[in-house]
N, C-alpha and C positions, 0 to 999 in steps of 0.2 A: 504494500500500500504506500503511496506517496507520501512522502510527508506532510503536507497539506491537506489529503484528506484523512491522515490522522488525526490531523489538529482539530478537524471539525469535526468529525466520529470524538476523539475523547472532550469535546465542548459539550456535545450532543447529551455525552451518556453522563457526564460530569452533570452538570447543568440541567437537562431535562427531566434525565431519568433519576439525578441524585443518589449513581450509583460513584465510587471512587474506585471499583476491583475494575480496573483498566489498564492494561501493559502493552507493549511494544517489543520486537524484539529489535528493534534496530542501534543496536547499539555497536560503537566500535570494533568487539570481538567479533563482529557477525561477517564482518566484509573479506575478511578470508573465504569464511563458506557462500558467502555471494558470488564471489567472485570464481571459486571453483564449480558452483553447480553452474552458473554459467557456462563457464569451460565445457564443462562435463556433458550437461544437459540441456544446454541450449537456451536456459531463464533457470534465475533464481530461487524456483520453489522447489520444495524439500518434494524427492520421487517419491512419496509414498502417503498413505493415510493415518488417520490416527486411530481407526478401526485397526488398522496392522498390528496394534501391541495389545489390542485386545486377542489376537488368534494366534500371537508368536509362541513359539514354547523357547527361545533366547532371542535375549535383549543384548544387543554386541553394543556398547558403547565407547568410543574412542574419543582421547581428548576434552571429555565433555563433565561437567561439574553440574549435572542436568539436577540435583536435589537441589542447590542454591541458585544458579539458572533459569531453570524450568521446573518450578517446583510443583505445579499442578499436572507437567507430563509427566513428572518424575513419579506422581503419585497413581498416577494411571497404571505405573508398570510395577509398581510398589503391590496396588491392585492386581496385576493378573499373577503375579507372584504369591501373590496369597491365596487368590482363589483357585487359580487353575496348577499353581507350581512350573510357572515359567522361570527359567534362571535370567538373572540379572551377571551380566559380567562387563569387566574397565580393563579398558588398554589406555594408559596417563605414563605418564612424566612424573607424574606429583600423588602425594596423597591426596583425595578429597571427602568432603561429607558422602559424596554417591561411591567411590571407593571404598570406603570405610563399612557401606551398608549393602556390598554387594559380593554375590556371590561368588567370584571368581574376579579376583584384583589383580591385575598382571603390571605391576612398576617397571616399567623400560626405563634404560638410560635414551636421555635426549638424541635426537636422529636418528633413533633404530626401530622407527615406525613402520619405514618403507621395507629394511630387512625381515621385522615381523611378519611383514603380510607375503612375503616375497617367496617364505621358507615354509615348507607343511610343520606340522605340530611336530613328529618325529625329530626333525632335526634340529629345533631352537638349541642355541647352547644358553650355558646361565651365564655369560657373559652380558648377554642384554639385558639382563633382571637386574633390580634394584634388593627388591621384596616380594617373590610370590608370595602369597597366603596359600593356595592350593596348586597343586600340580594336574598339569595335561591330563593325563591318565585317571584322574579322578571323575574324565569327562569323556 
């Protein structure tokens, strides 16, 4: 959405409707991922729906601090983990709150995102790891 017609969308729902639960995702962090679905996909919107994490049985999140973030998506998948027993799994750099509460936390050292994905599970060495909490094999 524009920024312009956010402004009048959050005037709208501010203002009219007297609601304040109004968010944006346009922030800063986001123009990486802008800019590569772009690349990727041709326009900026995310390939997928948010029905999808209702039917996933794994949730792969990369890079992403989606509990502090996106805390209502975060909760969606928080949801299907509890009801249906979807895993929740992190591939980060860093620890975060959605690391911390997920089911398979994979701590890389910085740059070796592209080696992760490049390599089948079989052959990661623990050279990339920081801190697994659980191991491959467990999956």
């Amino acid at each position: 959405m524009p920024t312009e017609d956010y402004y009048a969308a959050n005037k709208l729902i501010k203002g009219f409707i007297g609601s304040a639960n109004v968010d944006t995702n346009s922030r800063l962090c986001m123009s990486s991922s802008v800019a590569s679905h772009k690349r990727a996909f041709g326009s900026d919107t995310v390939p997928g729906c948010y029905e999808d994490l209702d039917e996933a049985d794994l949730l792969v999140l990369v890079g992403s601090n989606a509990a502090w973030c996106h805390p209502v998506l975060y909760q969606r998948m928080v949801q299907a983990r509890e009801k249906r027993g979807a895993r929740i799994v992190t591939i980060d750099v860093r620890g975060t709150a959605t690391s911390e509460s997920a089911d398979l936390a994979l701590t890389i050292a910085p740059g070796m995102d592209a080696v992760l994905f490049q390599r089948s599970p079989g052959s990661l060495g623990g050279q990339w790891f920081y801190r697994p909490r659980l191991c491959w094999s467990a999956y």
